[in-house]
C-alpha positions, 0 to 999 in steps of 0.5 A: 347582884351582890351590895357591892355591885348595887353600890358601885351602880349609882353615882360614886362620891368622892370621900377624902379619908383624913387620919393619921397616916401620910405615905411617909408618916406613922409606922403605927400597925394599928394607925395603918391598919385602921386607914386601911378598914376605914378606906376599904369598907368605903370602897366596898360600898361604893365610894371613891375613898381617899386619904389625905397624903399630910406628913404633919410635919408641922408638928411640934412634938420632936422639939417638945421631946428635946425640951425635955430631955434637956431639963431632965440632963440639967436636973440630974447635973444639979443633983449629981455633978461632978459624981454624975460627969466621973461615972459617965466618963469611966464607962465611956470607953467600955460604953463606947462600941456598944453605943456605936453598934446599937445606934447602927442597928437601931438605925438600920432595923428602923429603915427597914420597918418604913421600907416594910410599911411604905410598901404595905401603903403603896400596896394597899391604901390609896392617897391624895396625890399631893403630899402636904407638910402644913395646915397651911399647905392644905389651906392654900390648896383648899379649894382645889381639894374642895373641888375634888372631894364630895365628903370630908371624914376625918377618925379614928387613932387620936386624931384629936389628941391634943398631947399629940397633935399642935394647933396645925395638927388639930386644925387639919383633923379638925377639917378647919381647911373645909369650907361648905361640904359635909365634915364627919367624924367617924371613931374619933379618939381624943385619949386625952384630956382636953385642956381649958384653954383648947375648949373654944379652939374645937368648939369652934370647929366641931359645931361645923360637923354635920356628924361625930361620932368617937371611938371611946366613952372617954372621947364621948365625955371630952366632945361633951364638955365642948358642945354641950351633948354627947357624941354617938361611940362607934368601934375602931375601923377595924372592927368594920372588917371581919376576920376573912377580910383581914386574911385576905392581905395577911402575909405569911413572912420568911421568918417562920416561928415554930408553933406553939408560940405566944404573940407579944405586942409590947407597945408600952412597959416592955421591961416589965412585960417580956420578963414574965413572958419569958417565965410563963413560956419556960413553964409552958415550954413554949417560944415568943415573939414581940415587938419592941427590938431585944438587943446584945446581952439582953437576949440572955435573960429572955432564952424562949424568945424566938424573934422580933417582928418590929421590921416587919410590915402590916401584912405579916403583922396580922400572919403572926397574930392569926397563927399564934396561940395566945397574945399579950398586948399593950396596945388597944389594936393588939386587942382588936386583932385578937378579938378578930381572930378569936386568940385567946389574950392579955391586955396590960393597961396604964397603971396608977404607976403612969396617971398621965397615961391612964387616959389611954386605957379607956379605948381598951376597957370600953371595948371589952366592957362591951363584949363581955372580957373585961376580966382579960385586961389588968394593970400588974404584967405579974399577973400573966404568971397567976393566970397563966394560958387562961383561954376560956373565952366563949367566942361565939357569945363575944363575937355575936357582941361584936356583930351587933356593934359592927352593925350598929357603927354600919348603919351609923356611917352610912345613914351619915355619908348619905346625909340622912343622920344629924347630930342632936344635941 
């Protein structure tokens, strides 16, 4: 008898998974993807999982956004005027049918990515069959879900972000809705700093936690300045799953890219990312793909560029990084995979160009401080040049590391949904 057919012989409890994926909500690969290890490494050991179907559409962040693109047009009419309005004016007409394709295309290649994504939820995860729009839609109806669920877990991609998520938002990855069950966090990620004026907010709810646990030391340092001790830092979900596990969904798509080819997952600073790609493919005669859309003339400056998978869902997400011969990532799930499917990689963190962002390098530098790759994340793109397709990495060492991690975070999550581990402070 194997630890899942043990598992599945005693009493089932009934967890609802609480993250940053609603059915409509988050085409993110990382988000998702992360929803998907968390829910199926519970169900494998025999727990009725869950994730809570929130749109979070009580959110302010679109209306943040407007307010400041807003103050950016007044500033630059203060500064430009009449010059500024002139300009603008003489290209319009030239501007005019570009904008109006771009605009078409932008609009149809984002309608097939949430299709793409919506079928991989469908497919794979498994919601609340109520969707909820507000923190106060899930208050109204806490005590029907109360009922339902035995445990309440809430991790891990900046679910506690306070840039990120208003006070609603917060209040439901806070499980503010929780009145007697269990509440545990597993990888949390804050990947901010939290303000002042927010402490007593999570200090409020956060000492209701029977356990937390968070995703990076950053997150670790920003829980201890709001409950006095630090929290355990357990890895990414992902990482929970080993890499044949993550080939079992991994879809081959239509579009086949000729081998050998480099995966660019160029989440953030694309235009300064692509360009030395592109140099370093011609010098390898190699073709890409990436990420982030390339539309009209700008295809010309980037001739080894093969396809753009931004359309795609999860499931081909995960065929193209597995097939490929090195990655180039901006984003810290661009990592994960890698490190998963042992491709050889770059990570290109936040540099001191982008100080509000840098934050968010930590989730990356832990990770590989911890495996012993520190030396694949750097902040200049140029330096893919210098170093060109640099795969020595010796992946039994990393993935030994990775094990013991795995392990670790394992034995963690399960001591705590048993209720046989408390936080200490």
């Amino acid at each position: 008898m194997n630890g899942e057919q043990e598992a599945i012989l005693r009493k089932p409890k009934n967890v609802l998974f609480v993250t940053l994926v609603g059915r409509g909500f988050n085409l993110n690969y990382g988000a998702v993807l992360q929803a998907y290890a968390l829910q199926k490494f519970l169900r494998i050991n025999g727990y009725r999982a869950k994730i809570l179907n929130y749109k979070r559409a009580d959110n302010s962040i679109v209306k943040k956004d407007l307010n400041y693109y807003y103050k950016k047009l007044i500033k630059i009419l203060n500064e430009e005027g009449v010059k500024f309005l002139l300009v603008k004016l003489a290209k319009k007409p030239i501007n005019f049918l570009r904008v109006k394709i771009e605009k078409k295309l932008k609009k149809e290649y984002e309608e097939e990515r949430r299709k793409n994504f919506l079928t991989f939820k469908d497919c794979f995860l498994i919601f609340s069959e109520r969707r909820y729009n507000s923190y106060n839609e899930i208050s109204e109806g806490a005590s029907k879900v109360i009922q339902e669920f035995d445990i309440f877990l809430v991790g891990s991609d900046q679910v506690w972000n306070p840039y990120f998520n208003n006070r609603n938002a917060l209040k439901v990855y806070l499980l503010d809705f929780v009145q007697n069950s269990p509440r545990i966090s597993y990888a949390s990620s804050v990947s901010a700093k939290i303000p002042h004026d927010l402490i007593d907010f999570y200090r409020e709810r956060l000492s209701k936690f029977d356990c937390i646990s968070v995703r990076e030391e950053e997150s670790a340092k920003e829980i201890e300045k709001v409950l006095g001790y630090k929290p355990k830092v357990n890895v990414d979900p992902a990482l929970l799953l080993n890499a044949e596990q993550w080939e079992e969904i991994a879809h081959q798509p239509e579009q086949k890219v000729k081998k050998p080819y480099i995966f660019v997952y160029d989440l953030y600073r694309s235009p300064e990312i692509l360009p030395a790609v592109q140099k370093l493919a011609r010098k390898e005669c190699m073709k890409y793909i990436n990420h982030t859309p390339i539309l009209f003339g700008q295809k010309l400056r980037y001739p080894h560029l093969e396809l753009s998978f931004y359309t795609k869902g999860p499931a081909e997400f995960l065929w193209y990084l597995k097939e490929a011969d090195f990655v180039v990532t901006s984003s810290f799930h661009g990592v994960v995979f890698s490190i998963l499917f042992r491709k050889p990689f770059y990570a290109i963190l936040w540099s001191e160009k982008y100080k509000d962002r840098m934050k968010q390098n930590g989730r990356i530098t832990n990770l590989l401080g911890q495996i012993g790759l520190i030396e694949r994340c750097f902040d200049d793109p140029h330096d893919i040049l210098k170093r060109g397709l640099d795969k020595n990495i010796d992946w039994e060492k990393v993935h030994e590391k990775v094990s013991q991690l795995r392990e670790d975070s394992i034995k963690w999550l399960l001591e705590a949904l048993e209720g046989g581990l408390e936080d200490v402070e």
